[in-house]
C-alpha positions, 0 to 999 in steps of 0.5 A: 500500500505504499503507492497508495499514499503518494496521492495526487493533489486530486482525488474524491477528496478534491475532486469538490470542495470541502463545502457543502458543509450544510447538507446532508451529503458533501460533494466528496462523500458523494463522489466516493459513494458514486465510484463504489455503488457502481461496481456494487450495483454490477456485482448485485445483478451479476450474482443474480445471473449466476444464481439464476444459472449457475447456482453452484458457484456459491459452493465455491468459497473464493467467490463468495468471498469476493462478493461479500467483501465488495458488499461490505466495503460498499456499506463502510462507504455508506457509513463512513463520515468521508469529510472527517476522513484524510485523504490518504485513506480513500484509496484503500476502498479502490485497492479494498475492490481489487482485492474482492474482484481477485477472490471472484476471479480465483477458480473462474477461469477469469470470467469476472476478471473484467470487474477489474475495470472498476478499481483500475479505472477509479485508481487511474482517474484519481491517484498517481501513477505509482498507485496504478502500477501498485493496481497492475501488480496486484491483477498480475499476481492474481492472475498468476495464482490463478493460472498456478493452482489451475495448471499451466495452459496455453489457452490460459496464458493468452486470456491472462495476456489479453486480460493483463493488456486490456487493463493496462490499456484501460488504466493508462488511457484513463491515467492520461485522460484524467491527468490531460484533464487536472492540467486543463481544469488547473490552466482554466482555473489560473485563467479564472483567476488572472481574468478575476484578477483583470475584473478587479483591477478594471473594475477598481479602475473604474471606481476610482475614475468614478469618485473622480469625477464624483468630486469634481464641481462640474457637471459631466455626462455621456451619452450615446449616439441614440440618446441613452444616458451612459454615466452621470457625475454627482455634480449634474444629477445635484444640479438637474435634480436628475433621479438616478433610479430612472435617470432617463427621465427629465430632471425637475430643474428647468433651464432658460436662455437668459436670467428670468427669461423664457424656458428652452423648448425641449429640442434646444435644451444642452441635454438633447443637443448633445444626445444628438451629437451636436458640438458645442463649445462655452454656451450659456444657459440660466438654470431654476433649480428645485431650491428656487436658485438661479445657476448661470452655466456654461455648457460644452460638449466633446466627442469620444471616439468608440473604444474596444466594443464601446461605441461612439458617444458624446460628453456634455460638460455642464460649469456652474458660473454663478459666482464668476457672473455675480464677481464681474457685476459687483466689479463693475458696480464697484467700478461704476461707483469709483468712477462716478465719485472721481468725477466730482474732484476731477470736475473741481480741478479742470475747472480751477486749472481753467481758471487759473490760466485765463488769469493775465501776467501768468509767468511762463513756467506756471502757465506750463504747470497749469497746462500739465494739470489740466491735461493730465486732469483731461485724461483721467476723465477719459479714462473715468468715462471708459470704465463707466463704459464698459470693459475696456475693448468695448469702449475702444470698439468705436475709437478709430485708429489714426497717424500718431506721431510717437516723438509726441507721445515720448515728450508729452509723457516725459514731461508729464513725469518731469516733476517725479523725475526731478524729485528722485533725482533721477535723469530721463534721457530722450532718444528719438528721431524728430517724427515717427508716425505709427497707426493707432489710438494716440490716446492709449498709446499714451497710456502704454508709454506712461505706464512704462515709464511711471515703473521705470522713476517710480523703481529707480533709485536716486541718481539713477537714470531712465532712458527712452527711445524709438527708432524705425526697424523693418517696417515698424516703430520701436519704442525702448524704456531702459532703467537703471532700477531694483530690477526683477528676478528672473523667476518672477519675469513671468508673472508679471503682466497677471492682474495684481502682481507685484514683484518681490523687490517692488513689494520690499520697497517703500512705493505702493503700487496696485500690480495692473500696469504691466497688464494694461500695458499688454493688454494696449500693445495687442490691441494695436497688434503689436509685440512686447518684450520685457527682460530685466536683472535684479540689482541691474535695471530693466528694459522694456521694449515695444514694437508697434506696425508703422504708419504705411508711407512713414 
């Protein structure tokens, strides 16, 4: 029985799993009875025939032997609690059955010798090879005996032969077939297991990309080419009041085309535009939400080409701007109400400034100063009138460009800076030819050139020095503003056209500052379809230079 404890990793006992714990019969218990009811059942309906024909065979001992030993081994199957039982130990009923079948063989001229198949075959299905050579060799000293106490025949030694040689045939193949069969159930279940695995990573994959985009504050929806909802994020479904049980149904919030306006028909709803594959980019949609809340949206929508077996759909991208609309109008009332209570001091001013030079025997150099303040006071009230007006490219639509002289803008704003200049001690050099005619707003290019040059005193230490200049090059006007000042770091330099930004030696200085010009200044060059260019050092000064499209002709 040696053989029989080299057992393979399958057997009855693992042939099912150790489940099944809850019924009356586990799947291992089931398996065994099966294999031994078989053979049982065949013996039964074998020893009827024989006590039907040839009841004289149970005269014969070793018959009846046999019969009772696969008859009580049948009912120690029955009885024994298989579950309980280590594996080890099943192959003694198979080897148990061979033994029962050698005592009916014994004396019969191996007429039951084809019992034989059923503990072969069990053995070759379910243990290791070692155990089937231990069955072949326990068959091949049966027969043997058999053909010793019978006596030698020539017609014996075939029948054992092909007995012998049919059981191995049996035994092998079935050997083989199971052991093909435990490598393909052992190959499907590593592949089970490597696809569950895939499952779970797709699967945890998309879970993830799901609370992504759970936890975004924009409202994401995919639909497919035929109008069928694919996925919704939990900003859209909050927003649409959408029921996720039937998230084909409308949601409960209604969508308008302006603030308080009139609803969006059905067709034109962001919604069915996107279900029908139309692209949209930035629209804006009002929203009257379930709460009573009016939401300003900006709805886009993107392709998503087919992927696998997935087809094509579209993304519907919902932004809530409510409180970037409300920033801008309380920025323009701000503005408004900042312009409208400059215009009061400005008024006083001009007024004083005009009176002031109708005043006979003025001195020259008075009469010059009263001029800059007046026009200085001119420009602000412009300036006041554009912010009243609207953003600034809209107060600029209906200003027309025309032949602006840059040698006038240069003096005009040195002299408007003189003053500064002179009380810093700083020197502002002039480098200009006598004419140099750009198209554009003489108005705002002024503005530029002030803003420049404003930085350039205002961050100069005294006795440092500023000097400005333009010349003709290629078909343009260029303008440079070199300072000898504080000076930025290179790591700032990026920054500094944002809104607000101030750099940190302008910050660490003493002079205030709101951090727009340089974007206003930006902001003016492109309008005129120029080109800035800003580099500066930090200790060293910096240059500021500007090119504008020359005047045609000029």
């Amino acid at each position: 029985m040696a053989a029989a404890n080299s057992l393979p990793a399958t057997s009855p006992a693992d042939n099912a799993r150790e489940g099944d714990e809850g019924g009356l019969v586990d799947n291992r218990t089931r398996s065994i009875w099966l294999l031994q009811l078989v053979l049982a059942a065949s013996v039964v309906v074998t020893v009827l025939v024989v006590q039907a024909m040839e009841p004289a065979l149970f005269g014969v001992w070793t018959f009846s032997t046999g019969v009772a030993i696969i008859i009580a081994l049948t009912a120690i199957c029955l009885a024994v609690p298989w579950r309980r039982v280590p594996r080890e130990y099943i192959a003694l009923v198979p080897f148990g059955d061979l033994i029962g079948v050698s005592f009916l063989v014994l004396q019969s001229d191996l007429q039951f010798g084809y019992f034989w198949v059923f503990p072969v075959t069990w053995i070759a299905t379910y243990f290791a090879l070692p155990a089937l050579l231990g069955a072949f060799a326990m068959v091949a000293g049966v027969i043997v005996l058999d053909a010793t106490l019978s006596g030698p025949d020539t017609h014996d030694v075939v029948r054992l032969m092909v007995v012998l040689l049919a059981l191995a045939f049996i035994g092998l193949t079935t050997y083989l077939a199971a052991r093909q069969s435990r490598a393909f159930r052992q190959l499907l279940r590593r592949q089970a297991g490597r696809l569950q695995g895939t499952l779970s990573r797709v699967s945890g994959q998309e879970r993830r990309v799901s609370q992504m985009l759970n936890g975004l504050d924009t409202g994401i929806a995919r639909l497919s080419r035929a109008g069928e909802v694919l996925a919704l994020n939990d900003t859209y479904v909050s927003l649409y009041a959408i029921d996720r049980d039937d998230p084909k149904r409308p949601g409960r919030s209604v969508e308008y085309s302006a603030l308080r306006g009139d609803p969006l028909a059905e067709l034109d709803r962001p919604f069915a535009r996107a279900a029908r594959g139309e692209l949209f980019e930035d629209e804006r949609v009002w929203l009257f939400d379930t709460e009573g809340e009016w939401h300003a949206l900006s709805v886009s929508t993107r392709r998503l080409m087919p992927a696998g077996d997935e087809p094509e759909s579209t993304l519907l991208i919902v932004h809530d701007i409510t409180a970037l609309i409300e920033a801008e109008r309380a920025r323009e009332r701000l503005a408004a109400v900042v312009s409208h209570e400059l215009r009061n001091p400005l008024t006083a001013i001009m007024g004083h400034a005009e009176l002031a030079l109708e005043a006979e025997h003025l001195p020259a150099k008075t009469r010059e100063q009263l001029e800059v303040i007046d026009n200085a006071a001119e420009r602000m009230q412009t300036l006041i009138s554009e912010i009243l007006a609207g953003s600034r490219a809209e107060a600029r639509d209906h200003t027309a460009a025309s032949s602006t002289d840059v040698r006038r803008i240069l003096d005009a704003s040195v002299e408007s800076f003189r003053p500064a200049a002179d009380g810093r001690r700083v020197r502002v050099i002039v480098d200009a030819p006598p004419s140099l005619e750009v198209r554009g707003d003489a108005f705002r290019l002024r503005q530029a050139v002030d803003n420049v040059l404003s930085n350039a005193i205002k961050y100069t230490p005294g006795g440092g020095s500023v000097h400005i200049g333009a010349r003709a090059e290629a078909g343009h006007a260029v303008i440079v503003v070199a300072d000898t000042g504080i000076g930025i770091s290179a790591d700032e330099l990026p920054r500094v056209f944002d809104p607000y930004f101030r750099a940190r030696t302008a910050r660490e200085s003493s002079t205030p500052g709101t951090g727009l010009g340089m974007g206003i200044l930006r902001t003016i060059i492109e309008e005129h379809r120029g080109t800035l260019q800003l580099e500066s050092e930090q200790g060293t000064g910096t240059t500021v230079t500007i090119t504008l499209p020359a005047e045609r002709g000029a």
